[in-house]
N, CA, C and O atoms as a Tinker XYZ file with bonds, in Angstrom:
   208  protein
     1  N      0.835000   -1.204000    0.000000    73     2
     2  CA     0.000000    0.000000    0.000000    64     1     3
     3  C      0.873000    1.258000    0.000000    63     2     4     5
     4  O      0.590000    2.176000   -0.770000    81     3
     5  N      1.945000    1.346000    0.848000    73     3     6
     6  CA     2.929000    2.278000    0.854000    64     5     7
     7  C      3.465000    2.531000   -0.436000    63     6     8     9
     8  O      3.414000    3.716000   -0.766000    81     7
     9  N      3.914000    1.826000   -1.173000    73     7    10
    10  CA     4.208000    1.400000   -2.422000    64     9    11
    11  C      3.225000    1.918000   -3.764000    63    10    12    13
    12  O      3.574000    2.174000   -4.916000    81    11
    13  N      2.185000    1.953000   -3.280000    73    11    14
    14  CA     1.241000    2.368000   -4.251000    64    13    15
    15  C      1.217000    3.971000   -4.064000    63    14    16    17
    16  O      1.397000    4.713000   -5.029000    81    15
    17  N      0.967000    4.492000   -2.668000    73    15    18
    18  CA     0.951000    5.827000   -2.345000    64    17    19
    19  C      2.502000    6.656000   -3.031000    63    18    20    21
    20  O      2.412000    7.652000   -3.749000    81    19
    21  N      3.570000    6.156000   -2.728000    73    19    22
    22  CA     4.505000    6.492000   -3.273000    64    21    23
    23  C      4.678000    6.874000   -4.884000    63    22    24    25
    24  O      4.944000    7.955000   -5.409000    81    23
    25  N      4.496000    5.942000   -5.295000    73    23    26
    26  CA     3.924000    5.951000   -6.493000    64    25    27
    27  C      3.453000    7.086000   -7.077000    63    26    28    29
    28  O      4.045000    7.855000   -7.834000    81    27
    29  N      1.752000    7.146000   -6.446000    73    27    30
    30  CA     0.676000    7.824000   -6.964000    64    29    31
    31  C      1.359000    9.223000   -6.690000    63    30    32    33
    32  O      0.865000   10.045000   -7.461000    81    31
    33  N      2.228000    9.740000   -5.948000    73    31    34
    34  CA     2.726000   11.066000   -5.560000    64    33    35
    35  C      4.095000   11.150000   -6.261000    63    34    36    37
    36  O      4.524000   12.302000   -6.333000    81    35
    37  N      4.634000   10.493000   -6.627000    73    35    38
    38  CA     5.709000   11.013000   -7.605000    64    37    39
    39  C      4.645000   11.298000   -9.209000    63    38    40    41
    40  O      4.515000   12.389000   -9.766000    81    39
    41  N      4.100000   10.162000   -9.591000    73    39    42
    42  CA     3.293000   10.485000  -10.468000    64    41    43
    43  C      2.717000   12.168000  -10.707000    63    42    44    45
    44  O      2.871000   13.019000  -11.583000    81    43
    45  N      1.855000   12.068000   -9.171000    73    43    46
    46  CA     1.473000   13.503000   -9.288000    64    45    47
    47  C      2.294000   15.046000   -9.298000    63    46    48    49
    48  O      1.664000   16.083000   -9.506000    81    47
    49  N      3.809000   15.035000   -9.039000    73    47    50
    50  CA     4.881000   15.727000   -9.232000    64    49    51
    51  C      5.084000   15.789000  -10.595000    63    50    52    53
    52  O      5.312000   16.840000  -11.194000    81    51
    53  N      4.989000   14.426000  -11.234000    73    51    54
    54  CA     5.373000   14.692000  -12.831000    64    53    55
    55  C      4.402000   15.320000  -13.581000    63    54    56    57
    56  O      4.728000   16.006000  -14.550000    81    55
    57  N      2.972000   15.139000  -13.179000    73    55    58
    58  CA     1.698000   15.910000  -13.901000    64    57    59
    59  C      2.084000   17.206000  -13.370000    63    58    60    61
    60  O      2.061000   18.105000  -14.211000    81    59
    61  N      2.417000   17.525000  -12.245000    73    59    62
    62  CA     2.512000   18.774000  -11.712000    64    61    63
    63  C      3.489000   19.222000  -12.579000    63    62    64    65
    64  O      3.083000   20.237000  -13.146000    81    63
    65  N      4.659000   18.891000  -12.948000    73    63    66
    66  CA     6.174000   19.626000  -13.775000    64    65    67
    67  C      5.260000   19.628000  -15.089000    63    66    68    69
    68  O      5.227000   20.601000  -15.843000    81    67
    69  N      4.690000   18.730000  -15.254000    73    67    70
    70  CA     4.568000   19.132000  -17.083000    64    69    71
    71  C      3.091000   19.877000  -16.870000    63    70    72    73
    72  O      2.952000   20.754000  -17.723000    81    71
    73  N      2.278000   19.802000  -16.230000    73    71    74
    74  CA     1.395000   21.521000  -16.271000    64    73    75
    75  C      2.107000   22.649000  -16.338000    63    74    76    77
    76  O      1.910000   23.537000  -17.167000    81    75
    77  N      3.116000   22.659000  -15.312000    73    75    78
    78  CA     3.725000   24.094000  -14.665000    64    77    79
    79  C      4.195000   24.506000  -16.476000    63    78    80    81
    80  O      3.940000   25.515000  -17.135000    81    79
    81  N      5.010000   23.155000  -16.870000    73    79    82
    82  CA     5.991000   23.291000  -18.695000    64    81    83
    83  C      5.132000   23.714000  -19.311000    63    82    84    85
    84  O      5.387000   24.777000  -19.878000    81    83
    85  N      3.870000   23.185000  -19.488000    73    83    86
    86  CA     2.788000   23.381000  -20.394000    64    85    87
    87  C      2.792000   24.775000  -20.596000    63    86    88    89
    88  O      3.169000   25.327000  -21.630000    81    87
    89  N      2.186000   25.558000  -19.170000    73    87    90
    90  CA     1.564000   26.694000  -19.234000    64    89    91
    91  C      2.850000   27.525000  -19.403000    63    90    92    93
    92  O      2.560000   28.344000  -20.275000    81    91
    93  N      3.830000   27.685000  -19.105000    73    91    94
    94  CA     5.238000   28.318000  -19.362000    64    93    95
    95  C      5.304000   28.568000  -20.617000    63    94    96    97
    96  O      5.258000   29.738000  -20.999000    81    95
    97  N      5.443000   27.357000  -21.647000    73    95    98
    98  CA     5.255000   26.920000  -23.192000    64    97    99
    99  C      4.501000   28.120000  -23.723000    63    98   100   101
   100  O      5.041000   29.072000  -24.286000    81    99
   101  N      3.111000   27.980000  -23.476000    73    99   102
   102  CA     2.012000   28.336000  -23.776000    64   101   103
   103  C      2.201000   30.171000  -23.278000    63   102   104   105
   104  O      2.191000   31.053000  -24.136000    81   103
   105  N      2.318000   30.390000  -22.184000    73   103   106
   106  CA     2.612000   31.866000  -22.250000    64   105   107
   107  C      3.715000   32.518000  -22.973000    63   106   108   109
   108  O      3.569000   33.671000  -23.378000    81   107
   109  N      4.898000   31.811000  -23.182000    73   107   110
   110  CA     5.978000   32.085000  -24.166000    64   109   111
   111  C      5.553000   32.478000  -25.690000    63   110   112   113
   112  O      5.988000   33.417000  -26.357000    81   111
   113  N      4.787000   31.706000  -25.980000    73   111   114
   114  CA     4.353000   31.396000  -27.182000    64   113   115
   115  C      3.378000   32.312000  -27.694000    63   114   116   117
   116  O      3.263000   32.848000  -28.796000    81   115
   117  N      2.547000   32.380000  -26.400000    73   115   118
   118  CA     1.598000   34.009000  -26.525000    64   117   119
   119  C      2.129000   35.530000  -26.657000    63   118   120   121
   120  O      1.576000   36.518000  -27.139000    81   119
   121  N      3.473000   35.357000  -26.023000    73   119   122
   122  CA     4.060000   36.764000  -25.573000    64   121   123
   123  C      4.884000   37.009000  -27.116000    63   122   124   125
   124  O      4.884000   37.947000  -27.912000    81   123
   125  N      5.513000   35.775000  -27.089000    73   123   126
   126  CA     6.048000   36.048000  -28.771000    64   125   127
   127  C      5.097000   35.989000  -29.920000    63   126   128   129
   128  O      5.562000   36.598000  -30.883000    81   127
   129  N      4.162000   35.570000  -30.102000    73   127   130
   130  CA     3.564000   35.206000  -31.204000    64   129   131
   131  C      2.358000   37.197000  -31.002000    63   130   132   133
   132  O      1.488000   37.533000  -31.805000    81   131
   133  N      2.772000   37.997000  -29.789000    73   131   134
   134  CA     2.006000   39.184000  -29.678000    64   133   135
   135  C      3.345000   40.350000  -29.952000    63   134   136   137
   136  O      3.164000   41.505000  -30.337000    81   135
   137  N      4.203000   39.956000  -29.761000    73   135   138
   138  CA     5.656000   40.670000  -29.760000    64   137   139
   139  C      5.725000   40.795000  -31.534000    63   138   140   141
   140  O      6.083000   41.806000  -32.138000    81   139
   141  N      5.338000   39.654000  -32.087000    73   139   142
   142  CA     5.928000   39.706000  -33.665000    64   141   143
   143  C      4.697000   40.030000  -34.357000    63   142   144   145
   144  O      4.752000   40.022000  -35.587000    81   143
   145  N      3.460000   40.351000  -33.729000    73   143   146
   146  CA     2.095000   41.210000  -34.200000    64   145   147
   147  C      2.935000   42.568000  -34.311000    63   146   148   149
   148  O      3.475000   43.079000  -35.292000    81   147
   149  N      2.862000   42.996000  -32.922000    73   147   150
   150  CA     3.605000   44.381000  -32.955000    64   149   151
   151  C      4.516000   45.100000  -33.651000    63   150   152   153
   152  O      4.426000   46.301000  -33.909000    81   151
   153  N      5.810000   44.016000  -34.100000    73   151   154
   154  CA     6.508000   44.283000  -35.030000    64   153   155
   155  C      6.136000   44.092000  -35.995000    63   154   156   157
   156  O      7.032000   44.161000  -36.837000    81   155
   157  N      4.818000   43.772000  -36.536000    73   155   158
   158  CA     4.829000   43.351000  -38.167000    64   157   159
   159  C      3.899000   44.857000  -38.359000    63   158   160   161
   160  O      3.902000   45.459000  -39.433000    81   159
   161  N      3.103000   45.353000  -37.119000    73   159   162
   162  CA     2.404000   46.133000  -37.308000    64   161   163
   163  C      3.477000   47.412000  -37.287000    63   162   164   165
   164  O      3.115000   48.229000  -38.134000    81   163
   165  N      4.556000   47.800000  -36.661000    73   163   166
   166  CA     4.970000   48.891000  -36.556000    64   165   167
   167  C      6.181000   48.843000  -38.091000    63   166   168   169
   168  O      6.491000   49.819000  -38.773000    81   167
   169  N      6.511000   47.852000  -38.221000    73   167   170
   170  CA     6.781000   47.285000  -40.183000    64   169   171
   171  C      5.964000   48.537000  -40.927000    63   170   172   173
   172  O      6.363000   49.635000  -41.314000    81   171
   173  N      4.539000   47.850000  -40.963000    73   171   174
   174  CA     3.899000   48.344000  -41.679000    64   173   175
   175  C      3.753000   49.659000  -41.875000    63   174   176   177
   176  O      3.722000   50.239000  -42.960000    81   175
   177  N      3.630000   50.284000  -40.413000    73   175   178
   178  CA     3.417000   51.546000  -40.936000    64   177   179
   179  C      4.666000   52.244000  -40.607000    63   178   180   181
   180  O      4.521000   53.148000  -39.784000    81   179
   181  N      5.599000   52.093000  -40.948000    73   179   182
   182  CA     6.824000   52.475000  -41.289000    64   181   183
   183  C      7.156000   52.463000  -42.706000    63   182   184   185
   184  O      7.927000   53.258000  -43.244000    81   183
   185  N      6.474000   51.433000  -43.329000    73   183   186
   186  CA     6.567000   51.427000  -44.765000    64   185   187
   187  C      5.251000   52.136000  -45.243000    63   186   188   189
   188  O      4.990000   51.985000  -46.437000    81   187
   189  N      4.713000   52.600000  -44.778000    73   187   190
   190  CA     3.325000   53.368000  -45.288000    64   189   191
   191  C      4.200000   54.915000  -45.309000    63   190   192   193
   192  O      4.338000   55.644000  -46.291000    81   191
   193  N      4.712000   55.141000  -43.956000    73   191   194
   194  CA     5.047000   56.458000  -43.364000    64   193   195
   195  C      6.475000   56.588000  -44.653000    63   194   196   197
   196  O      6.624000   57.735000  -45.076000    81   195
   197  N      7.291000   55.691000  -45.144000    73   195   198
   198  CA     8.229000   55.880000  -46.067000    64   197   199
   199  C      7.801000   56.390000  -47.018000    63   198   200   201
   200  O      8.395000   57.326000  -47.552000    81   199
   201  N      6.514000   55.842000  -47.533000    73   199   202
   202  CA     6.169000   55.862000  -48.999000    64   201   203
   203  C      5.517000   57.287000  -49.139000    63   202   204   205
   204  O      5.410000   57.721000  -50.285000    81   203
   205  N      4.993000   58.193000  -47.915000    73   203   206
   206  CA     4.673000   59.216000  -48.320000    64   205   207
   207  C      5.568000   60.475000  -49.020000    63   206   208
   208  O      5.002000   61.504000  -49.389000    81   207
């Protein structure tokens, strides 16, 4: 039984590390994928603002 509990709680450490990775991943991915909006948008009107 000890054996099983042991178990079930390392288990739950590893679900715990790869949520914590997940959401890390996932906010990275948001912050850059909003970072290279910004730059494509300030691109743009830099090349608008050239062409006048």
């Amino acid at each position: 039984m000890l054996a099983f509990f042991k178990s079930l709680a390392s288990n739950m450490q590893k679900m715990t590390f790869l949520y914590q990775a997940a959401g890390t991943y996932i906010q990275n991915a948001y912050n850059t994928m909003y970072y290279n909006e910004q730059q494509v948008v300030e691109w743009v009107i830099g090349q608008i603002g050239g062409n006048e």
